[in-house]
N, C-alpha and C positions, 0 to 999 in steps of 0.2 A: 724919652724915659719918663716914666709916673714918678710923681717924688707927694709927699704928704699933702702940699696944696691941689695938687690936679686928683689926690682922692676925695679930700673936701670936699672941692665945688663937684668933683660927679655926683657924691653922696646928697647934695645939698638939691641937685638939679633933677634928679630920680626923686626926689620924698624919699631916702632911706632914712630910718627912723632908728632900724638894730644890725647891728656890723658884726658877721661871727668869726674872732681874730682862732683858726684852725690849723693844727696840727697833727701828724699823723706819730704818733710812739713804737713801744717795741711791738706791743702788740697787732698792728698792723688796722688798727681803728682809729678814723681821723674822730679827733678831740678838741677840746679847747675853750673859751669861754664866747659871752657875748658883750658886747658893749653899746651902749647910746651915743650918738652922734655928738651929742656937748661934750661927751668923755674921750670921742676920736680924736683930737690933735694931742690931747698927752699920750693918748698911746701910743699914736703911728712913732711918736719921741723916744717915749719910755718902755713901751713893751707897758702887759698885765701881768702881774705876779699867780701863780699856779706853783702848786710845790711839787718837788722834784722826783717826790715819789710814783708818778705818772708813768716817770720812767722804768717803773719795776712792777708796773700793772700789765696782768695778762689779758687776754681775750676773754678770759671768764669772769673778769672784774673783781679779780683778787691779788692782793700783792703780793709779789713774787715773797716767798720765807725766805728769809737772809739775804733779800737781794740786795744791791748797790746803795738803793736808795730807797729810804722810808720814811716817818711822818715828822722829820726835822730837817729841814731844808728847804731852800725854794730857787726858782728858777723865773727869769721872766719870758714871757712869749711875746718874742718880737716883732711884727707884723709885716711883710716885704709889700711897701705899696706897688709893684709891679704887677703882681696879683690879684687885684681889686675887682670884684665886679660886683656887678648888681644881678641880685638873683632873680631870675623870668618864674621860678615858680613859689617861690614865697612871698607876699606884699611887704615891702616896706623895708628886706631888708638884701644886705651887701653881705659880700666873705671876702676875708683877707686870711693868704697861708702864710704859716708866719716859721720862724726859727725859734730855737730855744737858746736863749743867753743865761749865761750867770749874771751873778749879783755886782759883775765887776762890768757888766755891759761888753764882755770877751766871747764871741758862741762858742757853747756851752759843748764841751766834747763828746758827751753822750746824747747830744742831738742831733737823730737823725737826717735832718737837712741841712743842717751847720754843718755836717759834717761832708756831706754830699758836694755842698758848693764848695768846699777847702779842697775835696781830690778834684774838682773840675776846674779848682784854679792852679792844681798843680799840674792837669794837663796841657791847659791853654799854654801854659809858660814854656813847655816842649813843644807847643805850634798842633796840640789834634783840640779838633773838636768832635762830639757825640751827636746821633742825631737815632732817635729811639721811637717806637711805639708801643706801646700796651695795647693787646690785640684781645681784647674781653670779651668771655661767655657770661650768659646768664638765664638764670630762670625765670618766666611770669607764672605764677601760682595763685592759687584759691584753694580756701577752706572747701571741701566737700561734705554733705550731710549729716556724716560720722564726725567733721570736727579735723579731719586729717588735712594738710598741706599736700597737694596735688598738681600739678602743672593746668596751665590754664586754659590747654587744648588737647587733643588727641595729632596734632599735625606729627608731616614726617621729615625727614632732612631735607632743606631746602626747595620745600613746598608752596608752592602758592596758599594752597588754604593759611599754612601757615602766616604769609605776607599778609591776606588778609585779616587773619583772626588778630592779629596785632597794629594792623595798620594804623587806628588812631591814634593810641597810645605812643611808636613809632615815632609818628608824625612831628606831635609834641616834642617826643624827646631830641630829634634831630633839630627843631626849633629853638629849644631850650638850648641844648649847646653851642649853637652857633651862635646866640646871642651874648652866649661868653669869650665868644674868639675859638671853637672849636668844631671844626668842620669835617663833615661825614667824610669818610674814605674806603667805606665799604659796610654792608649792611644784609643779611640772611637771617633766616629761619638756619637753625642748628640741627646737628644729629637727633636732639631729644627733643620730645611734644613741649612745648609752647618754649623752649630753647630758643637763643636768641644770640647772635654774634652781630655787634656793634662795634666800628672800631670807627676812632678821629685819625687827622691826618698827624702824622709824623712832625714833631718839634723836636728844637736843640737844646740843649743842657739840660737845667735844672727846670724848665719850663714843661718835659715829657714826665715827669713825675709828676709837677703840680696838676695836670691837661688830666690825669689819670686820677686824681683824689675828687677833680672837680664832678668828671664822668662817674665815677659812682656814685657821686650824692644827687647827681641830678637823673640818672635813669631811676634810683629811688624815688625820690621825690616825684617827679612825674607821674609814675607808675601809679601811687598810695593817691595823687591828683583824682585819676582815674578804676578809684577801687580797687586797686590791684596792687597781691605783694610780686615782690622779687624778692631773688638767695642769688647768693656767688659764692654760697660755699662750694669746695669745691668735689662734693658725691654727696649731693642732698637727697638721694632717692636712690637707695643699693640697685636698683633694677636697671637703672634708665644710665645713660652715657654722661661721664662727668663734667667739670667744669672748669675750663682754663682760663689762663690769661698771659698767651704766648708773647715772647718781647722779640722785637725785632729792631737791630741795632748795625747801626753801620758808622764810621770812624773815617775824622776829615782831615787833612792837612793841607797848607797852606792850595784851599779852595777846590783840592783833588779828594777823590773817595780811597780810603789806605787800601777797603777791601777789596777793591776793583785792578783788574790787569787788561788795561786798553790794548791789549797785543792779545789777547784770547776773545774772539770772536764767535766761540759759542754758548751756548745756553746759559751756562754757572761760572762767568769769568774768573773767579775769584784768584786774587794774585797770593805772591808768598807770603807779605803781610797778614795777609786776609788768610791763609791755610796756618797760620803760628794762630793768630785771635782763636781761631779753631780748635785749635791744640790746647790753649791753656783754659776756656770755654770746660772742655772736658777731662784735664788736668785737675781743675776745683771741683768738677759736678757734682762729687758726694758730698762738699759741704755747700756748696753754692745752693743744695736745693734745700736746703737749712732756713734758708734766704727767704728763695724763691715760693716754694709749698711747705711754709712753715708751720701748720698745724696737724693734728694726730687725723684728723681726716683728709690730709693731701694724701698722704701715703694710700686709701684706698683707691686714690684715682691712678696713680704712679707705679702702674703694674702692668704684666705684660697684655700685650692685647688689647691696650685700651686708647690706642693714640692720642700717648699723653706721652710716654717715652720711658724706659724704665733703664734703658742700657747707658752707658758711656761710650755713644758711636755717633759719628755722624755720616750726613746722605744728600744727595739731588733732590730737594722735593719729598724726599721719607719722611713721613710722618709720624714715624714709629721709630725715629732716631733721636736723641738726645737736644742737637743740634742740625737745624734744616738749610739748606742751601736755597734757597727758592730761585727760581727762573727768572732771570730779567724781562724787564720791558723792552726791544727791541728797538724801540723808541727812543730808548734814552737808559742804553743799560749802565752808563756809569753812576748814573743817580740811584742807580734800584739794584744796586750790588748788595747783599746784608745776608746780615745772617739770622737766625730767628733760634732762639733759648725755650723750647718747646714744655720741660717738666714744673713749669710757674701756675700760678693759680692768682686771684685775687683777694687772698686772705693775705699776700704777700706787703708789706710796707713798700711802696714803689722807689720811696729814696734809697732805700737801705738793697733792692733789686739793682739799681742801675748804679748804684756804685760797686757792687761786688761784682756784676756782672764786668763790668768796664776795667773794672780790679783785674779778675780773671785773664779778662782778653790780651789786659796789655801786658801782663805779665807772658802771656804766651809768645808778643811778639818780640819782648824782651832777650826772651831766652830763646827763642825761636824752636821752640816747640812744634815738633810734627804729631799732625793726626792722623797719619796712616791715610790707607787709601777710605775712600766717600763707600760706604754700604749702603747699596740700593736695593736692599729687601729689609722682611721682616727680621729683627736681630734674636725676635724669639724664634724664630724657626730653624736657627741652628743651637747644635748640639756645643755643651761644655766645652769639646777640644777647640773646637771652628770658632770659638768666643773668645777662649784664650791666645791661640794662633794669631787673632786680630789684636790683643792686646782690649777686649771689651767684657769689662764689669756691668755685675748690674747694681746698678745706684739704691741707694739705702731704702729696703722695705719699711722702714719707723723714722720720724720723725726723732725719737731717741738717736737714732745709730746717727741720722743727719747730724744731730747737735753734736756729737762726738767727732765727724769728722770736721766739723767747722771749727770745732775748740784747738780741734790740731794743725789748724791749716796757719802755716805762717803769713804768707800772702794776704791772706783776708781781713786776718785780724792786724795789719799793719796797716791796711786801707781805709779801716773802718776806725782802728785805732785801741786802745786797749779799755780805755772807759765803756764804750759803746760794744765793742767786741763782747767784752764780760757781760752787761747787765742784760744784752738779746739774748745770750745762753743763757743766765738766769732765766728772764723770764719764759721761755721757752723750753727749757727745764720744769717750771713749775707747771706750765700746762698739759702737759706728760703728767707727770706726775697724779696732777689734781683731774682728771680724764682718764686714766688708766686703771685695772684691778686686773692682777694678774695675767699681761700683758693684752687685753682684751679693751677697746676704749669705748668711750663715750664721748658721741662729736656735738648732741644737742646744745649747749650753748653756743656753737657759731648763731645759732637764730637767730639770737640776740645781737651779736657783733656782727653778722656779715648778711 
């Protein structure tokens, strides 16, 4: 275990010089301040003070109107020396993710990682553990002649040129992360020209969220190394194929996988436990993608046709279902039993995804909630009746209708809690709002945030 001395002497032994103690809020942009190394041991102590109105700042860097929290208030950002590292692409300096405490040194109930560790310490004490990955798309883009953002190749899905035209930049990036403790687990050229799906291996608890704040800052950063931007918004180019950030999650108990049935010996074992996580998965999905594709430009990826998933169904391997079944490794399929939450994006706050998600799940196994039989086709290829028949919605075209269902959902907002529940619809609300004229939106500030 890293404890405040073992982050010193690393900081002391790398030349770190500036430490950025980081946080991720409602709006799903990691934040936070920076510190110097003589200032490091009060803080890893005391946390930095930051006022609480953060928490009611949107993606467009405006504060929510009548949110939770505005310019009276403060909050300290606490830094988890677990988290530590030194960063391979900036000289001199280290990142710590941190939580948000009040002024009583108690985490702070509308922080969303605070919050996150308090339901994973309320699952551990029923004996599951999580074990999750963030499975990210992304853009490499260039300015072209006219000044416009453009992809940074002509490549096609899963093409060598592709592998090529990225390969250095790549290279680096896979470098960079593993020098964090984050190790490749699968690596393509995407559906779209200079597209890019990058995923790390699969971690436990609260550590798949941090693996996931760290992965965006550092394929950024890398990237901008090598003259080149990136977006993860998630429909930066109406024409071209969007951009997700599918989670795949599987659920442990006393050293056994809940989602796995070692008595089913083929392709998609999944036991009863694992068919309830299923049910309740798609029980929340109208508000869960509130969550997951919480800005007014998920909703243009989140439509049919676009294997992103627009339905409330799940399938074998479907990739145009809600919730994926994927195939084991035959090798060792009790490890690789999981389920994959296909309608997320990485505009998403990852704490505030794996705990509603894990919300959802277990509340299905709770109540043992059925998902109907697995749909192994397109779910838009059937008619109204054959959707109903199945008991299959399609999940919220707006971002609005999302916040509506989440305000309504009991489960969620019990998970999340009632501080933190409130001020995400705030702010989430206000980005609606401040993006929208007569339901028509505008997504250009994600440039900035994402």
């Amino acid at each position: 275990m890293t404890d405040a001395e073992d982050v010193l002497r690393q900081a002391a032994e790398s030349n770190v010089d500036l430490v950025r103690i980081v946080f991720v809020n409602n709006s799903g942009v990691p934040r936070g301040r920076v510190v110097d190394t003589d200032s490091l041991e009060r803080v890893l102590e005391q946390g930095t003070n930051v006022t609480h109105a953060m928490q009611s700042f949107n993606a467009l860097d405006r504060l929510a109107p009548e949110g939770s929290y505005g310019p009276a208030g403060e909050v300290r950002i606490v830094p988890d020396p677990e988290t530590f590292t030194v960063l391979p692409y900036d000289d001199r300096a280290g990142l710590l993710l941190a939580d948000l405490h009040d002024l009583d040194g108690e985490p702070w109930a509308a922080g969303p990682r605070a919050q996150l560790g308090r339901y994973l310490e309320e699952l551990a004490a029923d004996g599951y553990t999580a074990t999750l990955s963030f499975e990210s798309e992304f853009y490499y883009t260039r300015q072209d002649e006219d000044g416009e953002t453009v992809p940074i190749d002509g490549s096609t899905c899963f093409s060598t040129d592709g592998m090529r035209s990225a390969h250095d930049v790549i290279l680096d990036t896979v470098d960079a992360l593993a020098k964090q403790g984050l190790d490749l687990a699968a690596y393509y050229p995407e559906y779209g020209p200079g597209q890019q799906e990058l995923v790390v291996e699969h971690e436990s608890g609260i550590t798949a969220a941090d693996a996931q704040v760290l992965f965006t800052e550092t394929v950024t950063a890398v990237a901008n190394d090598h003259g080149i931007d990136t977006t993860f918004r998630p429909k930066p180019f109406p024409e071209l194929p969007g951009t997700g950030c599918h989670v795949h999650l599987s659920l442990w108990r006393d050293g056994e996988n809940v989602l796995h049935d070692p008595d089913d010996g083929g392709r998609y074992p999944l036991s009863e436990a694992g068919r309830h996580f299923v049910g309740g998965l798609l029980e929340h999905a109208p508000a869960l993608v509130a969550i997951t594709a919480p800005t007014v430009e998920s909703y243009d990826r989140l439509a049919p046709g676009m294997w992103a998933s627009a339905y409330t169904c799940w399938g074998h391997d479907n990739r145009e279902a809600a919730v994926r079944v994927p195939s084991v490794s035959t090798a060792d399929p009790a490890a690789t039993t999981r389920v994959e939450f296909k309608p997320a994006d990485n505009t998403t706050n990852p704490y505030l995804a794996q705990l509603a998600l894990l919300a959802a799940g277990i509340d299905g196994i709770e109540r043992e909630l059925d998902p109907g039989e697995p749909l192994n086709r397109d779910p838009g290829s059937l008619d109204e009746a054959a959707l109903a028949d199945r008991g299959i919605e399609r999940l919220p075209a707006t971002l609005a209708e999302a916040i509506d269902a989440l305000e309504a959902d009991a489960v969620l907002r019990s998970a999340l809690g009632d501080p933190l529940h409130r001020s995400f619809i705030e702010v989430k609300r206000s980005e609606w709002d401040q993006s929208t004229t007569d339901g028509e939106w505008e997504s250009d500030y994600l440039d900035r945030a994402f």
